[in-house]
PDB file of N, H, CA, C and O in Angstrom:
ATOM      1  N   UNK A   1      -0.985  -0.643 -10.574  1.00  0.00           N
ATOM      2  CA  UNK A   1      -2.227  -0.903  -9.872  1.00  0.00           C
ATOM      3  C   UNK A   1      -1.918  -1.587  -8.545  1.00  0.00           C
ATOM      4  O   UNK A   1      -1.071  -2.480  -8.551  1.00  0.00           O
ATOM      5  N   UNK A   2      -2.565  -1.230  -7.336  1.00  0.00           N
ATOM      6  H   UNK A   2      -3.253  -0.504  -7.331  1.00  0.00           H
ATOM      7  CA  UNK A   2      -2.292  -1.523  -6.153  1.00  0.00           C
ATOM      8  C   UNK A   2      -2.679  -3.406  -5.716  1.00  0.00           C
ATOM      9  O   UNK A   2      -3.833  -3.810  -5.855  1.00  0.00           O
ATOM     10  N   UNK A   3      -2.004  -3.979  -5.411  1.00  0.00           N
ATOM     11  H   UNK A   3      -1.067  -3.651  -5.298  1.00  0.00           H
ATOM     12  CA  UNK A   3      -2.610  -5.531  -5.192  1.00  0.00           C
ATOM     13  C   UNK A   3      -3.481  -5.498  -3.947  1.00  0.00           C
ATOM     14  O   UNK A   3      -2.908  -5.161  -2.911  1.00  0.00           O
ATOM     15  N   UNK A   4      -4.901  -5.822  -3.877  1.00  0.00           N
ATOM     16  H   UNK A   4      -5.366  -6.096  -4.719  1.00  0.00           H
ATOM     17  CA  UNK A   4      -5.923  -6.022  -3.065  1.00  0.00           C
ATOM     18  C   UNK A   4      -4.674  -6.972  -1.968  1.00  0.00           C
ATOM     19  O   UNK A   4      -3.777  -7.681  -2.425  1.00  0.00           O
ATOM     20  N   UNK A   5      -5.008  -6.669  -0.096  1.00  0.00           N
ATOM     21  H   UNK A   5      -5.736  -6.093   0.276  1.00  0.00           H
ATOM     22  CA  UNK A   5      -4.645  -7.251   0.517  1.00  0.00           C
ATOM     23  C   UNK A   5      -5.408  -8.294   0.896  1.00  0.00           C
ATOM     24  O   UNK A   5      -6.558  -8.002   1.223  1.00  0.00           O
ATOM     25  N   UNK A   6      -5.035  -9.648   0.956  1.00  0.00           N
ATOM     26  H   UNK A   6      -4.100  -9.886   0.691  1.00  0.00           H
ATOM     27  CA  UNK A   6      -5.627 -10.909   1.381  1.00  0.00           C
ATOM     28  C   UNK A   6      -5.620 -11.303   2.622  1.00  0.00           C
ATOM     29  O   UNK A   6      -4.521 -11.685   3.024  1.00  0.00           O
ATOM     30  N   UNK A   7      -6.317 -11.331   3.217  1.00  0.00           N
ATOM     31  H   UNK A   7      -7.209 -11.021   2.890  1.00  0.00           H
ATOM     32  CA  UNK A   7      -5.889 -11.523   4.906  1.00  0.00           C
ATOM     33  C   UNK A   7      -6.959 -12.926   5.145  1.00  0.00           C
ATOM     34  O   UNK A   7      -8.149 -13.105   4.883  1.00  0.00           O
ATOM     35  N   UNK A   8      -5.632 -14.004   5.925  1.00  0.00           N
ATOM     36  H   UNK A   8      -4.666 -13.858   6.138  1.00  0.00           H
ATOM     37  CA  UNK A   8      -5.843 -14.948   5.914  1.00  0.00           C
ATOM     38  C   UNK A   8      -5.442 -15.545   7.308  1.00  0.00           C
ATOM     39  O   UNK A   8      -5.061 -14.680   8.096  1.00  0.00           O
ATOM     40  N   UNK A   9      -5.443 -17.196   7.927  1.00  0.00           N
ATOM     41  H   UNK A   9      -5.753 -17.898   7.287  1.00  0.00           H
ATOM     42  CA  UNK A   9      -4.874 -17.732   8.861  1.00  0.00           C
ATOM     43  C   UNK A   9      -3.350 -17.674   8.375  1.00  0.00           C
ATOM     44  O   UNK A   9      -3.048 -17.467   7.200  1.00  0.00           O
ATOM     45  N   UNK A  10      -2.286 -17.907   9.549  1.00  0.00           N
ATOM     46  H   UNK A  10      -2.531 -18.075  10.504  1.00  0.00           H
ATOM     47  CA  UNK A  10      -0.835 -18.509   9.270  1.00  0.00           C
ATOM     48  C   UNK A  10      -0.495 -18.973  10.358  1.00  0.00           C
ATOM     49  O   UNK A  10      -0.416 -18.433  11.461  1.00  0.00           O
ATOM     50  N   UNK A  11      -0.225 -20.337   9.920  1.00  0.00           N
ATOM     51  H   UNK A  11      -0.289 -20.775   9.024  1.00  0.00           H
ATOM     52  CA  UNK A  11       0.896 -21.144  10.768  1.00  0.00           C
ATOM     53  C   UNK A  11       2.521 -20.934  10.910  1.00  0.00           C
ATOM     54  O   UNK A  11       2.835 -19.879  10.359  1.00  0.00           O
ATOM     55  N   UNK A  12       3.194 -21.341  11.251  1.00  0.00           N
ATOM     56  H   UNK A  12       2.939 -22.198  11.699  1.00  0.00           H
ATOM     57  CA  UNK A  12       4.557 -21.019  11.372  1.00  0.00           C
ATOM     58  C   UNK A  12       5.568 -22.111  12.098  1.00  0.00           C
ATOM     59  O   UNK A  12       6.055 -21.919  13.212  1.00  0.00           O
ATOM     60  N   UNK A  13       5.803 -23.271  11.301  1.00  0.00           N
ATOM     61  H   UNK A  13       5.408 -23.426  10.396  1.00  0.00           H
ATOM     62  CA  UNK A  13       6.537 -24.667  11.696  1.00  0.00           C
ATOM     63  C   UNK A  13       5.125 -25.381  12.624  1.00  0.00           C
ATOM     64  O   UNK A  13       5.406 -25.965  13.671  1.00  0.00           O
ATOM     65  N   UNK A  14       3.550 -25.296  12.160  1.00  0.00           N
ATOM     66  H   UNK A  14       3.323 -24.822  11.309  1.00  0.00           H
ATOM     67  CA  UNK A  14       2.963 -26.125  12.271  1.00  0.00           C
ATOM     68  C   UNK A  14       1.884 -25.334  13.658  1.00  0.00           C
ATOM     69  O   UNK A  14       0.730 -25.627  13.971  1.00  0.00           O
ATOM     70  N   UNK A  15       2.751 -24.343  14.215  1.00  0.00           N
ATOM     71  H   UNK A  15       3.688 -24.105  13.961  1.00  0.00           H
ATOM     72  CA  UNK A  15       1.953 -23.691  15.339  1.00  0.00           C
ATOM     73  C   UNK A  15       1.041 -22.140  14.437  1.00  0.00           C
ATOM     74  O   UNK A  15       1.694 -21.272  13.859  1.00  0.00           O
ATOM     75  N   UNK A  16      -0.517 -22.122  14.523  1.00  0.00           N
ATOM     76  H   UNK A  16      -1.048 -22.828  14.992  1.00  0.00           H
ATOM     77  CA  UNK A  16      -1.120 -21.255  14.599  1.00  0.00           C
ATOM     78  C   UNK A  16      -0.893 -19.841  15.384  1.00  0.00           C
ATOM     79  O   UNK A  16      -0.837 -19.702  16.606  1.00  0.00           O
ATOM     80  N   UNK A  17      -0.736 -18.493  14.059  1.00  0.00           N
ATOM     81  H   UNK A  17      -0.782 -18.606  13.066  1.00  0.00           H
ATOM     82  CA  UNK A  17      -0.045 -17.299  14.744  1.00  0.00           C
ATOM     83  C   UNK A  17      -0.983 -16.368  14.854  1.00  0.00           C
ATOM     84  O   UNK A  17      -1.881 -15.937  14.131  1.00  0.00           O
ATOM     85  N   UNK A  18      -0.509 -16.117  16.099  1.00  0.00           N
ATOM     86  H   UNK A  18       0.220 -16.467  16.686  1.00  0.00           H
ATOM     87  CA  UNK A  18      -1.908 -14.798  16.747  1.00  0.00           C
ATOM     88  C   UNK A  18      -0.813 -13.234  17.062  1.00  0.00           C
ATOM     89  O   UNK A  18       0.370 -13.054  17.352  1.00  0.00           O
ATOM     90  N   UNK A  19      -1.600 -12.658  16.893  1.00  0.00           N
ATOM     91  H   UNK A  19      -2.561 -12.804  16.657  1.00  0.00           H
ATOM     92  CA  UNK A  19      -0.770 -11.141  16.849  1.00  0.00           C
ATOM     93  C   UNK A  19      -0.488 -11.315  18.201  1.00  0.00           C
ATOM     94  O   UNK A  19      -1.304 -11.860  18.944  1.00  0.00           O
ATOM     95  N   UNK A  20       1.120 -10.703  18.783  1.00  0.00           N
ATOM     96  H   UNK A  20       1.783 -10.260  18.180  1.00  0.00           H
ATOM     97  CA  UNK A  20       1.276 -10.724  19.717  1.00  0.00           C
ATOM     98  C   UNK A  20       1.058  -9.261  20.520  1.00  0.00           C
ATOM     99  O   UNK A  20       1.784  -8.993  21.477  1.00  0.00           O
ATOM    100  N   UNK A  21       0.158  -8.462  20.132  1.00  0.00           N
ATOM    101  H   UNK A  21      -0.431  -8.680  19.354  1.00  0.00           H
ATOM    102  CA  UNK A  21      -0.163  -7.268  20.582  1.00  0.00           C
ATOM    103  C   UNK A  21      -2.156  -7.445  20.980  1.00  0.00           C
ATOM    104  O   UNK A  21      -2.786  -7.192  22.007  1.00  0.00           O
ATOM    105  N   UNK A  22      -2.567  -7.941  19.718  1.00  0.00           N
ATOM    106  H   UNK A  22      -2.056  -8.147  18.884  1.00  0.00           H
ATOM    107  CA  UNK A  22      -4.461  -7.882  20.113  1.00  0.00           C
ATOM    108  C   UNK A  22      -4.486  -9.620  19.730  1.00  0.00           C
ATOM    109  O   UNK A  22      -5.374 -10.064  19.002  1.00  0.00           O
ATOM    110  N   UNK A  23      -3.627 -10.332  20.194  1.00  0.00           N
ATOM    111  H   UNK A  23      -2.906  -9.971  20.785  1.00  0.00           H
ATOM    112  CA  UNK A  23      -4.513 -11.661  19.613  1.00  0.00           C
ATOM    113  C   UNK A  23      -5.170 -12.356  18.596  1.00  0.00           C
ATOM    114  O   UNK A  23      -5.501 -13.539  18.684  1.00  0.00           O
ATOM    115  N   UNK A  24      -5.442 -11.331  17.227  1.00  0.00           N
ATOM    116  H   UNK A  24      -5.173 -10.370  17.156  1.00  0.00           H
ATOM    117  CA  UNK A  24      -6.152 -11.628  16.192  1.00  0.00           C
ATOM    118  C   UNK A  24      -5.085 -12.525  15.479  1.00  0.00           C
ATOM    119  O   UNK A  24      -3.860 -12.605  15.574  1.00  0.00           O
ATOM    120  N   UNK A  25      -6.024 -13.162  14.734  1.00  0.00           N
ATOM    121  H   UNK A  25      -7.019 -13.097  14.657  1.00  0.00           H
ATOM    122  CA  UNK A  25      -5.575 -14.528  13.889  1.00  0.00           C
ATOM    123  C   UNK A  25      -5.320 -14.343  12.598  1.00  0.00           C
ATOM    124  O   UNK A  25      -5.135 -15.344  11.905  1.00  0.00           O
ATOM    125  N   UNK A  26      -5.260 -13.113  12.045  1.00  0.00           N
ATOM    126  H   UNK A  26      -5.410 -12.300  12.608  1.00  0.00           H
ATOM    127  CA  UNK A  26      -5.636 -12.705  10.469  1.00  0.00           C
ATOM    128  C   UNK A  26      -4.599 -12.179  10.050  1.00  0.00           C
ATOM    129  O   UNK A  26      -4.008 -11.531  10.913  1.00  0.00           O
ATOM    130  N   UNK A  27      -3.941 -12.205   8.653  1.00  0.00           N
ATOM    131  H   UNK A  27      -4.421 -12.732   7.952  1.00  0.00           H
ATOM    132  CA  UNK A  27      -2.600 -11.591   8.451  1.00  0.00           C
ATOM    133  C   UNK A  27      -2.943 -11.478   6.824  1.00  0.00           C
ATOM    134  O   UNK A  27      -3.744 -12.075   6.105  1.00  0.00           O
ATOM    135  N   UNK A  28      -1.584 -10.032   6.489  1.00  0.00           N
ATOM    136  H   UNK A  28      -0.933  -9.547   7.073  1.00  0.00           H
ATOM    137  CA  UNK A  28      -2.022 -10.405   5.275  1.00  0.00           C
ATOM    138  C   UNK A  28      -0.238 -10.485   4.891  1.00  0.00           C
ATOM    139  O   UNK A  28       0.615  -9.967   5.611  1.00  0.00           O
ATOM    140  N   UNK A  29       0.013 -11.125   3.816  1.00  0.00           N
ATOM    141  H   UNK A  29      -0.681 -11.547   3.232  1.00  0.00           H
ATOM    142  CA  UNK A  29       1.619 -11.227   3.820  1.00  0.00           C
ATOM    143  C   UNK A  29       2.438 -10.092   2.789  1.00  0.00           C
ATOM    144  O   UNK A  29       1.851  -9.365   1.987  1.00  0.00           O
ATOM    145  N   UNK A  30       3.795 -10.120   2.989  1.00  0.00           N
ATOM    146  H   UNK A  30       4.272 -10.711   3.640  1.00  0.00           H
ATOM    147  CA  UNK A  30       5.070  -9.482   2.721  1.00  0.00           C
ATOM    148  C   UNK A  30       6.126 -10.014   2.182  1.00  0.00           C
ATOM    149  O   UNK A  30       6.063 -11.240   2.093  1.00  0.00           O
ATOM    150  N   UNK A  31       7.009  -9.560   1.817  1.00  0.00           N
ATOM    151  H   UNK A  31       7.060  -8.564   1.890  1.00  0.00           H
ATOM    152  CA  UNK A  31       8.489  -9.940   1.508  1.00  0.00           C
ATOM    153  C   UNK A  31       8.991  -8.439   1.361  1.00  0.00           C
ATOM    154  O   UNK A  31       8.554  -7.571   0.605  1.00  0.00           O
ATOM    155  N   UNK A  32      10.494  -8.332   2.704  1.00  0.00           N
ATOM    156  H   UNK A  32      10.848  -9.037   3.318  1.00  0.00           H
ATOM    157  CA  UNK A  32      10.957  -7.226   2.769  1.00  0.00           C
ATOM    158  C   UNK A  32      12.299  -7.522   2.867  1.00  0.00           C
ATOM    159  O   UNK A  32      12.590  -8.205   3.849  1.00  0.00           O
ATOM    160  N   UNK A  33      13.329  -7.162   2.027  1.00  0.00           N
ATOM    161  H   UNK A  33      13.092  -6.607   1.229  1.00  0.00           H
ATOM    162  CA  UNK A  33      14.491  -7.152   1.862  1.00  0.00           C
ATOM    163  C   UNK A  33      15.542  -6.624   3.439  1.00  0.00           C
ATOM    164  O   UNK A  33      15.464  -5.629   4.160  1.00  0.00           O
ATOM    165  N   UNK A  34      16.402  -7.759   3.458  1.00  0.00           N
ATOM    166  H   UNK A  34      16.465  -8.567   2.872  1.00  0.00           H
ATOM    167  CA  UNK A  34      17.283  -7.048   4.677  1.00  0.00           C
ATOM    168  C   UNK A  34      17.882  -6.366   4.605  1.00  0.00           C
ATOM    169  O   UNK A  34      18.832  -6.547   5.368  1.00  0.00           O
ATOM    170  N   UNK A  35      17.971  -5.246   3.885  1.00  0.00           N
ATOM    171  H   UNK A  35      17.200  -5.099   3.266  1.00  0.00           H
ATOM    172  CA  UNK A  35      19.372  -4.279   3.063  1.00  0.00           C
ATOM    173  C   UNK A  35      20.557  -4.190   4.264  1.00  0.00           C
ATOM    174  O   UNK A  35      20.125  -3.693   5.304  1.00  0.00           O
ATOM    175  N   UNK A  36      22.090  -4.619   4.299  1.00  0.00           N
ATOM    176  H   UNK A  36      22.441  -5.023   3.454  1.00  0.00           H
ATOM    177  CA  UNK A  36      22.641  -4.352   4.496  1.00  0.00           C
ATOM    178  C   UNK A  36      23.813  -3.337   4.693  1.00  0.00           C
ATOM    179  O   UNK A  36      24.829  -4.013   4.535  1.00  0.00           O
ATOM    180  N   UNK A  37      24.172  -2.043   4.961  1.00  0.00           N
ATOM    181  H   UNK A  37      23.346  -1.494   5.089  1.00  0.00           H
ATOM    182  CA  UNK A  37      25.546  -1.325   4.129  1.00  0.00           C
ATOM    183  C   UNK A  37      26.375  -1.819   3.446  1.00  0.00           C
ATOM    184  O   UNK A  37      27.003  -1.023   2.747  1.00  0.00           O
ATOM    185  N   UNK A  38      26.621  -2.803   3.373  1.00  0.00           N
ATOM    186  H   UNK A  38      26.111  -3.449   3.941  1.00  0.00           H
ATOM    187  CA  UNK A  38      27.487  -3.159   2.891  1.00  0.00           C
ATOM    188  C   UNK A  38      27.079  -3.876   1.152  1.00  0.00           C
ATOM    189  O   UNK A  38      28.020  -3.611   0.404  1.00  0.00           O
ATOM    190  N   UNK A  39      26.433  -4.333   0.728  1.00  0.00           N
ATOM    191  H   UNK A  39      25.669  -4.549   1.335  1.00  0.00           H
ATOM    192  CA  UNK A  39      25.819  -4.327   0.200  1.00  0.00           C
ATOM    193  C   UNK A  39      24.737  -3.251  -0.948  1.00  0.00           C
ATOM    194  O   UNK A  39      24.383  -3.322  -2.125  1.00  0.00           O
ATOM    195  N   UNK A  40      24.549  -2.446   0.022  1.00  0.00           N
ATOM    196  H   UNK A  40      24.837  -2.388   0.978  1.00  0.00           H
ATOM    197  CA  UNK A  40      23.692  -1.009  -0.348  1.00  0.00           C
ATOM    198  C   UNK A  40      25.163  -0.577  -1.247  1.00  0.00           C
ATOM    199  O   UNK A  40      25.193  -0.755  -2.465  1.00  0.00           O
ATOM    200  N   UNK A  41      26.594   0.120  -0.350  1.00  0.00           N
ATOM    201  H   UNK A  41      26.570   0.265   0.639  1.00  0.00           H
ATOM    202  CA  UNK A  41      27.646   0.338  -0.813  1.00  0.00           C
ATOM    203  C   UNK A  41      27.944  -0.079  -2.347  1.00  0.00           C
ATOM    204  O   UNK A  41      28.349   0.624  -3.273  1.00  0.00           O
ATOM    205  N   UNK A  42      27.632  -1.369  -2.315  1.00  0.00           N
ATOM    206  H   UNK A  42      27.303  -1.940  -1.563  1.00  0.00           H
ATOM    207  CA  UNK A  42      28.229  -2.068  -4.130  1.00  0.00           C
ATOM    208  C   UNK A  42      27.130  -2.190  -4.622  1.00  0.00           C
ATOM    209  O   UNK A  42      27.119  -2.974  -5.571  1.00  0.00           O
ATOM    210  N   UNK A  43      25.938  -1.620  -4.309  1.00  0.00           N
ATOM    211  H   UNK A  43      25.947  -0.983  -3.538  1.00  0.00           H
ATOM    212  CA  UNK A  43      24.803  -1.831  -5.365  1.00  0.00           C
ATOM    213  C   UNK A  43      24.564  -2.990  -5.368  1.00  0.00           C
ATOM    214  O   UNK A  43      24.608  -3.403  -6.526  1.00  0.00           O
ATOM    215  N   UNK A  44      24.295  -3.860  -4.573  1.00  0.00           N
ATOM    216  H   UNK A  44      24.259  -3.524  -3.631  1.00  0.00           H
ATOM    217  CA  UNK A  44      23.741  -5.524  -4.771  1.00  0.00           C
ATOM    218  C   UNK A  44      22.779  -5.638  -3.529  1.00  0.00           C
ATOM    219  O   UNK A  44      22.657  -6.602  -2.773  1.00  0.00           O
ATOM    220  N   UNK A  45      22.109  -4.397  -3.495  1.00  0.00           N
ATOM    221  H   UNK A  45      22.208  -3.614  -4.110  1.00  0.00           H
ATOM    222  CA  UNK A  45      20.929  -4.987  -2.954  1.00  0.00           C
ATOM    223  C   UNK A  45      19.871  -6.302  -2.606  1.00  0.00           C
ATOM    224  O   UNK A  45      19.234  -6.660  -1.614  1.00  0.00           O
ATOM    225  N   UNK A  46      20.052  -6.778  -3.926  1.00  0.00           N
ATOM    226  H   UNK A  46      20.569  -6.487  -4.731  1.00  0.00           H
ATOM    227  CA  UNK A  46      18.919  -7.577  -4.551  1.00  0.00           C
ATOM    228  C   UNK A  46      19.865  -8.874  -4.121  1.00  0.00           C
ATOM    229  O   UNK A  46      19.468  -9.819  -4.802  1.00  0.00           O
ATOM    230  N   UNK A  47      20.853  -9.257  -3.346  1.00  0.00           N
ATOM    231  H   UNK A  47      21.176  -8.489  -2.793  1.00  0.00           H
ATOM    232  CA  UNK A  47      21.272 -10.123  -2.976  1.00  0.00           C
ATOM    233  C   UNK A  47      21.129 -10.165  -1.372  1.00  0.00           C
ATOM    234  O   UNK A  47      21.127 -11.276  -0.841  1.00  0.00           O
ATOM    235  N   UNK A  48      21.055  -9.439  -0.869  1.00  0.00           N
ATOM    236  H   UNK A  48      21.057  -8.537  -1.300  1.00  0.00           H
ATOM    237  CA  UNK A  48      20.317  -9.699   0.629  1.00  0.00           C
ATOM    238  C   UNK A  48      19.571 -11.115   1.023  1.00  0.00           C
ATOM    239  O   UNK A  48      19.382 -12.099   0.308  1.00  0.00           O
ATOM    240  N   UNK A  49      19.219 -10.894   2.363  1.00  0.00           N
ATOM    241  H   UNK A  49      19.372 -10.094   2.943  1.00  0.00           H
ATOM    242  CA  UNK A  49      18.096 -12.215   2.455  1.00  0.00           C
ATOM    243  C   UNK A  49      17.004 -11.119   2.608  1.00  0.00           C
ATOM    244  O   UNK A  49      17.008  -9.892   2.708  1.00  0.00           O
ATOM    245  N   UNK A  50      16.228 -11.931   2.586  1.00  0.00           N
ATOM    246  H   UNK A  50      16.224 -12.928   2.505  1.00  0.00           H
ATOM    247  CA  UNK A  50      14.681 -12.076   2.479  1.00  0.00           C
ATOM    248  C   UNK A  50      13.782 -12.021   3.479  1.00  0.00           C
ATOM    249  O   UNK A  50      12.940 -12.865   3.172  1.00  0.00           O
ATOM    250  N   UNK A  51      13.329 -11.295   4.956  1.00  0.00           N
ATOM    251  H   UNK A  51      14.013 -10.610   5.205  1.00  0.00           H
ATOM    252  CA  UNK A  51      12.469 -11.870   5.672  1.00  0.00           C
ATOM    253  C   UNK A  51      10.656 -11.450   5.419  1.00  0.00           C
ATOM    254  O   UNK A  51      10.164 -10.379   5.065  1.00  0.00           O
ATOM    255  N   UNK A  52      10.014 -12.710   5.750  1.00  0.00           N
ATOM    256  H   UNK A  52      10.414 -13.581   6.038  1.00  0.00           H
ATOM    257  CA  UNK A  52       8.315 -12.937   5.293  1.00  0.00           C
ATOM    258  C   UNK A  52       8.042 -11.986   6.519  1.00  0.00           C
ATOM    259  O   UNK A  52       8.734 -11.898   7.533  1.00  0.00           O
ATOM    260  N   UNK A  53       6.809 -11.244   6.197  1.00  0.00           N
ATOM    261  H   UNK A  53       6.246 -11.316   5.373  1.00  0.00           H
ATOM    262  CA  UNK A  53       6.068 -10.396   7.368  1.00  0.00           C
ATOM    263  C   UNK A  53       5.108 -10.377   7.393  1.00  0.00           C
ATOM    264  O   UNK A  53       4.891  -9.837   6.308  1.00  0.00           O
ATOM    265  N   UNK A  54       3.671 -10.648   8.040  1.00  0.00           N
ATOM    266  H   UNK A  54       3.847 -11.087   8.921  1.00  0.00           H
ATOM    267  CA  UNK A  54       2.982 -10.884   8.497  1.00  0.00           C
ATOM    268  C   UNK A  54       2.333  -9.738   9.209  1.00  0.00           C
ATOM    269  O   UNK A  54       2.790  -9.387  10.297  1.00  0.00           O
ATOM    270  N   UNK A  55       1.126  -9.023   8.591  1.00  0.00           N
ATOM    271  H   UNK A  55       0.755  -9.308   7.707  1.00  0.00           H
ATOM    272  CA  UNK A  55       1.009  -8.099   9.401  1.00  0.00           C
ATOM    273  C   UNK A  55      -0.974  -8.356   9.321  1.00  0.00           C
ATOM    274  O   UNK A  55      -1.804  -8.609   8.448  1.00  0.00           O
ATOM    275  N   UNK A  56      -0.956  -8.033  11.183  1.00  0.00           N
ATOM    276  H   UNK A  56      -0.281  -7.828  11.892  1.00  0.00           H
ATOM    277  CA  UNK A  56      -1.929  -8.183  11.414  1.00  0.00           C
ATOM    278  C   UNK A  56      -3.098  -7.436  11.139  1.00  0.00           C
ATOM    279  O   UNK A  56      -2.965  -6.222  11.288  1.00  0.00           O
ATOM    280  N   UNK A  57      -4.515  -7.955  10.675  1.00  0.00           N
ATOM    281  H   UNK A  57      -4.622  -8.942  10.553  1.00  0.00           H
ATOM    282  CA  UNK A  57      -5.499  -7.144   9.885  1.00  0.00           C
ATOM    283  C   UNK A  57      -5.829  -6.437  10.959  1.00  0.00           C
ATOM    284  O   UNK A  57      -6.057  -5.294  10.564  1.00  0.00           O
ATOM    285  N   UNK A  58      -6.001  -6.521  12.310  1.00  0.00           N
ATOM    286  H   UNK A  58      -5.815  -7.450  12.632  1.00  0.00           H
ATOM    287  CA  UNK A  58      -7.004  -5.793  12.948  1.00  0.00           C
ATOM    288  C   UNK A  58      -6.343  -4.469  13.890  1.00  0.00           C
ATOM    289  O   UNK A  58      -6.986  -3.517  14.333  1.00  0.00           O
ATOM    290  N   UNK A  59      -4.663  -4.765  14.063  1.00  0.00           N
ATOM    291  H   UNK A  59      -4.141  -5.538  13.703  1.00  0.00           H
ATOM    292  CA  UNK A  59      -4.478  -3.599  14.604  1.00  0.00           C
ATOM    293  C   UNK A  59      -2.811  -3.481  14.006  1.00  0.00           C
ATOM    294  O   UNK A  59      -1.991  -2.884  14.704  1.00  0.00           O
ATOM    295  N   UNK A  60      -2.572  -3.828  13.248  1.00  0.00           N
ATOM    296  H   UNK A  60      -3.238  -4.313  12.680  1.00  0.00           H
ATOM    297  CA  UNK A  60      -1.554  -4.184  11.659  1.00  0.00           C
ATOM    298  C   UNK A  60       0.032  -4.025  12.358  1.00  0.00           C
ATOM    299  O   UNK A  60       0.969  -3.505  11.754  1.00  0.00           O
ATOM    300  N   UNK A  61       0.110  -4.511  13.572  1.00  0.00           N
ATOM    301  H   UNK A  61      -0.652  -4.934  14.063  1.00  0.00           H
ATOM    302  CA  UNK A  61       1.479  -4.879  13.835  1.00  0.00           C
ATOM    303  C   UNK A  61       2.416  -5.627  13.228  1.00  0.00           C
ATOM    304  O   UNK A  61       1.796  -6.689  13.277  1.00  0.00           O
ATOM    305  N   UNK A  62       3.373  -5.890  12.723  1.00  0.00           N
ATOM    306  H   UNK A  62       3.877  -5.027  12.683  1.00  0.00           H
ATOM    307  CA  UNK A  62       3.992  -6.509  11.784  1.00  0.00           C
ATOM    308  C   UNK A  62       4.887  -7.771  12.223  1.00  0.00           C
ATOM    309  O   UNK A  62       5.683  -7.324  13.047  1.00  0.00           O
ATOM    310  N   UNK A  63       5.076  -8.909  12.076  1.00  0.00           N
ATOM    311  H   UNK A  63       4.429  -9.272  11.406  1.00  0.00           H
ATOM    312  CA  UNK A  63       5.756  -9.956  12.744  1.00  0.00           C
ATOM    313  C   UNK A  63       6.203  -9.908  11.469  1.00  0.00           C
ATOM    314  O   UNK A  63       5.701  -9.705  10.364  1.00  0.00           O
ATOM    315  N   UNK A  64       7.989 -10.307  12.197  1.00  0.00           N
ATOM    316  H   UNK A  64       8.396 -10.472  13.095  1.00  0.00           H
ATOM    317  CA  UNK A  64       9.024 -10.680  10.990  1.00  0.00           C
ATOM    318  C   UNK A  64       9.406 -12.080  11.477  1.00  0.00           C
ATOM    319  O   UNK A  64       9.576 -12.512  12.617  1.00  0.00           O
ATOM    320  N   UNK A  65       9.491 -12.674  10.249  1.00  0.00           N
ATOM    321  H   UNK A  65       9.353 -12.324   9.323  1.00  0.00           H
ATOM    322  CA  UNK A  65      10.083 -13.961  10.058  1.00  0.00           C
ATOM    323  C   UNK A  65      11.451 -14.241   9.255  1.00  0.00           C
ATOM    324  O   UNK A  65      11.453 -14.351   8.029  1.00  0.00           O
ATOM    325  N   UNK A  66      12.359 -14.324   9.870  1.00  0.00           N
ATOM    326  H   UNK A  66      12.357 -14.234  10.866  1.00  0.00           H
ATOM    327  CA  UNK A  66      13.621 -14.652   8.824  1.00  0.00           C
ATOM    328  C   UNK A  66      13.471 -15.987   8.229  1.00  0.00           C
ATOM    329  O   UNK A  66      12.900 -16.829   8.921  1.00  0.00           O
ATOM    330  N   UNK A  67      14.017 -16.422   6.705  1.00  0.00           N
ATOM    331  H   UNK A  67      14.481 -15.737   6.143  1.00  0.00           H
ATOM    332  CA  UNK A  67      13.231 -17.759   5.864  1.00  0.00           C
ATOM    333  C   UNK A  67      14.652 -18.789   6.762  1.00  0.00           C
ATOM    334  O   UNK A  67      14.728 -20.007   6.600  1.00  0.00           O
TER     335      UNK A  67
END
């Protein structure tokens, strides 16, 4: 079953984030794996890092955040 998207405010180290394409304030969130080759190669995907994404409700550009 598909998870309803939540679109909400986000800060980011305390500063309020606005799409840097239309300005809107609304996001709904992510977690997308950094797959590496090297990695992909030995099957350990699932050890990668992690970056949060942020994608905007009104014209859904995507801001990446590395943690």
């Amino acid at each position: 079953m598909a998870k309803i998207k939540e679109f909400r405010s986000v800060s980011i180290k305390g500063n309020p984030l606005k799409c840097q394409i239309c300005n809107h304030d609304r996001f709904w969130h992510r977690e997308t794996l950094m797959n590496t080759p090297g990695m992909t190669f030995f099957g350990i995907e699932w050890a990668n890092k992690s970056a949060d994404n942020y994608i905007c409700e009104s014209c859904g550009y995507v801001h990446w955040f590395l943690s």
